[in-house]
N, C-alpha and C positions, 0 to 999 in steps of 0.2 A: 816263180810260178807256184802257186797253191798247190795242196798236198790233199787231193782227194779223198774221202773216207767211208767204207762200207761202214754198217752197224756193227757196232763189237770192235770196231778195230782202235787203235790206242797210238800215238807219237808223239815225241819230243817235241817241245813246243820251245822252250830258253835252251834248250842243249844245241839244238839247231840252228839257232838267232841268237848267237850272241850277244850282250847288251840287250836285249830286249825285255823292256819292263813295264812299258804302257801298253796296254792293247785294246783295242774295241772287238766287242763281240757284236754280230748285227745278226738277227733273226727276222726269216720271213715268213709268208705264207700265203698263199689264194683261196680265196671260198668260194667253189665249186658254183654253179647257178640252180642252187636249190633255193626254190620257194617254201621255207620254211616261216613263212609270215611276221618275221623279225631279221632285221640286219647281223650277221657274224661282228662278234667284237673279240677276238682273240686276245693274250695278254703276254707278253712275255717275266714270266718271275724269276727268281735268282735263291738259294738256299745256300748259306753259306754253313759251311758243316763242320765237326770236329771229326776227329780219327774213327769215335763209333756210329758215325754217318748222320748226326743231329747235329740242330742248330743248339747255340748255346743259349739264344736267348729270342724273345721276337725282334728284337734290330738284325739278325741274322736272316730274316727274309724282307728282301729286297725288290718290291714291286712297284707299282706306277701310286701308291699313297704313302709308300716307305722309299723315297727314291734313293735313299745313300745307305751302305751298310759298313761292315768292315771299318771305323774309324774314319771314313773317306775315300776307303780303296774302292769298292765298289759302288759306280752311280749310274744307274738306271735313268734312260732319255727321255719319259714321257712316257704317256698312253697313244699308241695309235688307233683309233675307234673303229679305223674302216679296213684297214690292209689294202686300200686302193695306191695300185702303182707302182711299179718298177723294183726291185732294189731292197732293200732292210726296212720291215714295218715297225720295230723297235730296235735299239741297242743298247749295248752295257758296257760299260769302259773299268777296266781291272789296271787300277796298277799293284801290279804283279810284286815288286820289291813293299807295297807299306800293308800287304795281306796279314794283320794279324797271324803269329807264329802257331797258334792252338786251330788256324781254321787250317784243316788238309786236304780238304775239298770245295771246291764252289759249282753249285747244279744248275744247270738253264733248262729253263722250261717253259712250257708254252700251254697254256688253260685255254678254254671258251668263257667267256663270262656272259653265266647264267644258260649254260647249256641247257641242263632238265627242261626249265619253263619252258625254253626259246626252241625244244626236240632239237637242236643241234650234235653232230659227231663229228671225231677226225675224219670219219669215211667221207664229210663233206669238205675236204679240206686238199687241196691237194700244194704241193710247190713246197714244202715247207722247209727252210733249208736252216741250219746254223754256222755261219765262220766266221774265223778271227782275223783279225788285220792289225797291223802294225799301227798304233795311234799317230806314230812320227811320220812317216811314209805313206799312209793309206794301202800300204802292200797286203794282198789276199794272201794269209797264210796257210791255214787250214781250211777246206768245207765241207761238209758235212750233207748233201741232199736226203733229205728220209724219202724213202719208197715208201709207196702208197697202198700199205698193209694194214690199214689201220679200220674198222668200222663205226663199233659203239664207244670207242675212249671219248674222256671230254680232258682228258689234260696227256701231256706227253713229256717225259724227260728227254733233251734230242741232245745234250751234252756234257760233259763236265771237264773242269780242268781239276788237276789235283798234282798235289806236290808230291814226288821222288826222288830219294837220294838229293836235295837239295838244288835239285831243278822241277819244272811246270811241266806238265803233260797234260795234253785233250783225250778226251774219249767221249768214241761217239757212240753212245744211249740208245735211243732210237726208243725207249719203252714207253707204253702206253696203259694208263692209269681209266678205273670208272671212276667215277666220281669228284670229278674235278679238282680242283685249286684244294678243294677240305682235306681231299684225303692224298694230295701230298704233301700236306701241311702237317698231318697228325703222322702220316710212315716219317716224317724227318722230325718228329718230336714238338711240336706243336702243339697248344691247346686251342683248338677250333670249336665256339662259342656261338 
C-alpha cells in the first residue's frame, strides 16, 4: 500500500524497499474548465542537481526535448499535450543505482507551457498529484496529491528524491514558482536565453 504525503513531509524510499533500484515517477493533473481561449499544455521537467542544489550542466535538465539525463538514469516519457484521462499525464523512470554519485538530488516539476500568453495559473489546475512505483511490480509507492492552494504560479516544484546516508528519500515540495519553466531553470543555475 502506498505511503501518502502531506507537503513538507519526507520518507524512506530504498531503506524501506529493499532491492529497489528502478522506479517510475508518474505525474498528473486536470485543467479546470476555464475558458482561457487556448488549450492547457502542462509539462512535466526533471532538474538533476548537485549538493549546492544546481545542475551541473544543461544535460542535467531533463524535459520532453531533453528526454534522458543522468548518463541514462533518468528518461522522461514524452510530452503529453492535453492531460486528458485518467492516470499519469507524464512519467519519469530513475534508476536509482546508475544516478551519477555527484547528483544529490533530482527535482519534479511541473510548468504550463506558455502560461503568460495563454493567461494560464495553477489556480486553474486542479488534481495534481506526484508518485513513484516500483518499475519491476508496478507497485504505488509513494503519493503525493498537492492541495489546491495554488493561484497565479505557472510552474510548481511537487517533489524530490535525494540521497541520504547512502539511501533515496522523496519529499514532498509542493512550492509554487511565477514565472514559469525560466525561472526555475535560472533558481537551479541555468542560463535562460
Amino acid at each position: 500500500m502506498a505511503i501518502s504525503l502531506q507537503k513538507g513531509q519526507k520518507v524512506d524510499l530504498t531503506k524501506t524497499n529493499p532491492g529497489l533500484s528502478k522506479i517510475v515517477v508518474g505525474l498528473g493533473w486536470d485543467a479546470n474548465k476555464f475558458d482561457t481561449g487556448a488549450a492547457f499544455d502542462l509539462d512535466a521537467s526533471v532538474f538533476l542537481l548537485n549538493e549546492s542544489g544546481k545542475t551541473r550542466s544543461e544535460k542535467d535538465f531533463v524535459f520532453y526535448n531533453n528526454n534522458e539525463g543522468g548518463n541514462g538514469s533518468v528518461v522522461h516519457s514524452g510530452d503529453n499535450l492535453t492531460g486528458a484521462g485518467d492516470g499519469d499525464d507524464e512519467q519519469v523512470k530513475v534508476d536509482l543505482q546508475s544516478v551519477p554519485q555527484d547528483v544529490a538530488k533530482i527535482a519534479f516539476t511541473i510548468t504550463i507551457h506558455d502560461a503568460e500568453s495563454r493567461n494560464q495559473n495553477f489556480g486553474q489546475v486542479s488534481n495534481a498529484f506526484v508518485r513513484v512505483l516500483s518499475e519491476e511490480t508496478g507497485e504505488e509507492l509513494i503519493r503525493y496529491d498537492l492541495a489546491e492552494d495554488f493561484s497565479i504560479e505557472t510552474a510548481v516544484v511537487v517533489g524530490e528524491l535525494y540521497r541520504h546516508n547512502g539511501e533515496w528519500k522523496f519529499s514532498a515540495v509542493g512550492s509554487g514558482y511565477q514565472g514559469g519553466l525560466a525561472a526555475l531553470a535560472t533558481d537551479y543555475g541555468l542560463q535562460v536565453g
